[in-house]
N, C-alpha and C positions, 0 to 999 in steps of 0.2 A: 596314194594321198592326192587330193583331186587341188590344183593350182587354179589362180582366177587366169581368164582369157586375158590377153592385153586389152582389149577391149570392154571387157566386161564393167559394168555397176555395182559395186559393191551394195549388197541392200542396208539398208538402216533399219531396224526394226525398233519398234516401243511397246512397252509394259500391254498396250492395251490388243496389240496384236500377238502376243506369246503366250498369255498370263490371264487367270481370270477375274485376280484383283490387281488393282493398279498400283500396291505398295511392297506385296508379298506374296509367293508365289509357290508349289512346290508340287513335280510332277513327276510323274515315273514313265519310262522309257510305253510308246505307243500312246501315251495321251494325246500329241498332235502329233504332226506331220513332221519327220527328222531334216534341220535343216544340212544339207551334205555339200553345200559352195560355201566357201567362206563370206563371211558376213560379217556386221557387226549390230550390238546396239546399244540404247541410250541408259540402258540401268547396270546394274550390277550382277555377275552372274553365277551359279559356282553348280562345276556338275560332277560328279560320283560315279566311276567307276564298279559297279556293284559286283559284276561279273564278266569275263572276258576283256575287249576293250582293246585297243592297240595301240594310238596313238594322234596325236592332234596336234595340229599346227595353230599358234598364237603368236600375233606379232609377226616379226619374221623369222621364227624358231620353231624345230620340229621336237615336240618331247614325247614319251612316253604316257601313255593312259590305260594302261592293264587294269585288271582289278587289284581295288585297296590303293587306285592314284585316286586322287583332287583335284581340279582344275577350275582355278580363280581369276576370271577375266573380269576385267575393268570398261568400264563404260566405252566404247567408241575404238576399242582394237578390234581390229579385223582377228578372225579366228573359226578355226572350223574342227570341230571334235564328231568325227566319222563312228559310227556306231556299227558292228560288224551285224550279221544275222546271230539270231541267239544270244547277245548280250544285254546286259541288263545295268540299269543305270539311273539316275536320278539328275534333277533338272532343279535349283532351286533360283528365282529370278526376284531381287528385290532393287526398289528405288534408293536413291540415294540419303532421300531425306527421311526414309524411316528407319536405318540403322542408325544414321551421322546425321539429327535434326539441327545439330550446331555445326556444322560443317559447311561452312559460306564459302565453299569452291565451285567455279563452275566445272563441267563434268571433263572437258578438256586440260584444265588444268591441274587435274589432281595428282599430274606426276611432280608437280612441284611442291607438293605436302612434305614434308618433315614427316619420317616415320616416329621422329621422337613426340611428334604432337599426335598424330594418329597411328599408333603401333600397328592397330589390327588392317591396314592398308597394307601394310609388306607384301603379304601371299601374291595380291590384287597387280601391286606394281613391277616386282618382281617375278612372276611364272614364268617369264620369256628365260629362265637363268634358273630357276631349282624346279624339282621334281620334286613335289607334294607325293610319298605313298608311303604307308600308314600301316605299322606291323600290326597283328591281328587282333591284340587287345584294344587300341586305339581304334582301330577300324569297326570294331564290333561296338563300343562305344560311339561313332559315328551313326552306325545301322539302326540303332537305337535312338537317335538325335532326329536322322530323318523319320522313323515312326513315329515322334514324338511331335514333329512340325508338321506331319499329314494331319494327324488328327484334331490340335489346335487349328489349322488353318482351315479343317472341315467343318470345326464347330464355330468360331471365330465372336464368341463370348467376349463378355465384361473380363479385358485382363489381357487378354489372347494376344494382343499385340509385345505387351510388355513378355510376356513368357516368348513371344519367337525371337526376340531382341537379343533375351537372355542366350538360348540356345547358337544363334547365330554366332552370337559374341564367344562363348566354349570354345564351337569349333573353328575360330578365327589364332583365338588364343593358342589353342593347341596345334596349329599348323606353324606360329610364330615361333612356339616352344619347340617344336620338335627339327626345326630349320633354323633353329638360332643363329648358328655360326655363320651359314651362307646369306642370310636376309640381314645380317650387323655388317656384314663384312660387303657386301653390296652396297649395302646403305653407305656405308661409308667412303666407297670409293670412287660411287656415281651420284648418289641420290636422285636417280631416276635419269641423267644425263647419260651416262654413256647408251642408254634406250634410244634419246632422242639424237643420241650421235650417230649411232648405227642406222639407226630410219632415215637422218639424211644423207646417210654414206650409199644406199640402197638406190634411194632417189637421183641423187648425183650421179650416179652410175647408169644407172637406166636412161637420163638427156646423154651423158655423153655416148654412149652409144648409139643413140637413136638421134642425134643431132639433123641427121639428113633428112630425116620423116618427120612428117606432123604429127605432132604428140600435144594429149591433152593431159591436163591433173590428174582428171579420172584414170587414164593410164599411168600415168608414174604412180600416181597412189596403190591403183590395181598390184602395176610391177611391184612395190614394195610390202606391200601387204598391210597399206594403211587406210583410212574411211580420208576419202575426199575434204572432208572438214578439218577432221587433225591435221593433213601434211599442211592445207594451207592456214592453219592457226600458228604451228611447226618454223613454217617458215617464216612466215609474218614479225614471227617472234626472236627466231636463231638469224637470220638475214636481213629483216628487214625490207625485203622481197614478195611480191607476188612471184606466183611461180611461173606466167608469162615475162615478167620481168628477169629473172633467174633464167629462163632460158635464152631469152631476144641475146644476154649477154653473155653467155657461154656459147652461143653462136658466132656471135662478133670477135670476142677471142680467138676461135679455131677460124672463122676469117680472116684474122689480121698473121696466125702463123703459114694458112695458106698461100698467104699475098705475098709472104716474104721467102715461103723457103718451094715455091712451083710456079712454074709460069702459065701457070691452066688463065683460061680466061675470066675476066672481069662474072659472064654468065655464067661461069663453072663451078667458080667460086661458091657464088651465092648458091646454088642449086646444093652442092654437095654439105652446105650450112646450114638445108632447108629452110631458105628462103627461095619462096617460089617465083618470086617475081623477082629480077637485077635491078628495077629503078625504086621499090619499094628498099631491096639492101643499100641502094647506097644511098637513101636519103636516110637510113636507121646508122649506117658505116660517119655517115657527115657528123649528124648529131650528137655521132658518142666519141669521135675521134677529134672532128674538127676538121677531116678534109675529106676527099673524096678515094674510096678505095683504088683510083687508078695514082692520086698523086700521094698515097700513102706508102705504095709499089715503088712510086719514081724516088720518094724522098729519099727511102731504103734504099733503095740500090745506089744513087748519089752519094749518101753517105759510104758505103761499103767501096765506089770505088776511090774516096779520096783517104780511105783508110787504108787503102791496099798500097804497098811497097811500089816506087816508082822504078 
């Protein structure tokens, strides 16, 4: 299962570079070019296991995609569905506002939707957590759903749009229907939150280890398996933070436990906080403390010795 580089750029992809229409889509395995790094993009996407199939990473969760799985990605997750040799599979790509023309979210925020105001988003917000696969009458009923969207969307007639609406909406339904338990039972215990709690838990994890190196968004994003826009919408939002700011001060923290519990030097400090420069830390150490990391060291220790038993 192929992981992003720490370095790597997640791509962004749009409607007009996957898809031949710009609203609705639908394609079968060798029509284009299989994307195999994770990625993400700006519409809505759902692909079909027809035959064989193994598995795919969404979010930051590894699930199963055999044949007779589903796979419901939501605008702007990272996600990568690997296509073995020999399998067979379908690709359906639609924009947001031709399913949902009433749906006044922007495409980031629609993990904050009420499933109870748009039911048929579950599968979408949820896949990081249930395995969509589909016993054979359901599935065969699906196989017949996509030969029905090839041909309307080949002919694309007076009408055609509302007939793929309809069909889209069936198989949204019945992924809802058939996941009941676990998509109410989600819903209710996160409403899309514990998502965005595990993406920052991810991200937190990746500065604190990498505190000493230079690190950009695009990296932590990479590391967690998010699109550079979400984390920093993510955090904007859960922190309050840019994510320079989030790290300048998780720096400064593991500075000030430096200062107090080693006596590495003032330039050691900073170095091992990835701050490359010591006069660049202590004028960021002044501004956030109010003194200078050498008198931050003396206060402490002053203090600890008039605390100490005489």
């Amino acid at each position: 299962m192929p992981t992003p580089s720490r370095h790597s750029s997640l791509r962004l992809y749009g409607m007009q570079e996957r898809a031949n229409h710009l609203d609705f889509d639908i394609r079968f395995e060798g029509a284009r070019d299989v994307l195999a790094r994770p990625h993400r993009h700006e519409y809505f996407q759902i692909q079909v296991s027809v035959q064989g199939g193994s598995q795919q990473v969404i979010g930051g969760a590894v699930r199963p995609f055999g044949t007779g799985h589903v796979s419901f990605v939501l605008p702007y997750r990272v996600h990568v569905v690997p296509h073995p040799p020999g399998s067979r599979y379908a690709i359906i790509n639609f924009d947001q506002g031709f399913l949902w023309p009433e749906l006044d979210v922007e495409a980031l925020d629609l993990e904050e939707v009420s499933i109870a105001r748009q039911p048929e988003l579950a599968p979408f917000l949820f896949q990081e957590y249930v395995d969509f696969h589909f016993e054979d009458a359901d599935f065969a009923r699906i196989l017949g759903w996509l030969d029905e969207l090839t041909a309307l969307n080949r002919t694309r007639s007076f009408g055609t749009q509302g007939a793929i609406r309809g069909i889209l909406l069936q198989l949204l339904g019945m992924a809802c229907q058939r996941q009941q338990a676990q998509l109410l039972d989600h819903a209710a215990r996160q409403s899309g939150r514990s998502s965005r709690h595990d993406a920052l838990q991810r991200v937190m994890r990746y500065v604190r280890e990498h505190l000493h190196e230079e690190m950009s968004l695009n990296d932590a994003a990479a590391a967690a398996m998010l699109s550079p826009n979400y984390l920093a919408h993510l955090l904007k939002k859960q922190t309050d933070r840019t994510f320079t700011e989030l790290v300048t001060e998780r720096r400064l923290e593991h500075a000030k436990e430096l200062l107090l519990t080693s006596s590495d030097r003032i330039g050691d400090v900073a170095h091992r906080c990835g701050f490359g420069d010591a006069v660049y830390f202590g004028r960021r150490f002044r501004q956030w403390t109010g003194v200078t990391p050498r008198q931050f060291r003396n206060e402490a220790q002053a203090m600890r010795t008039q605390a100490a038993p005489g």
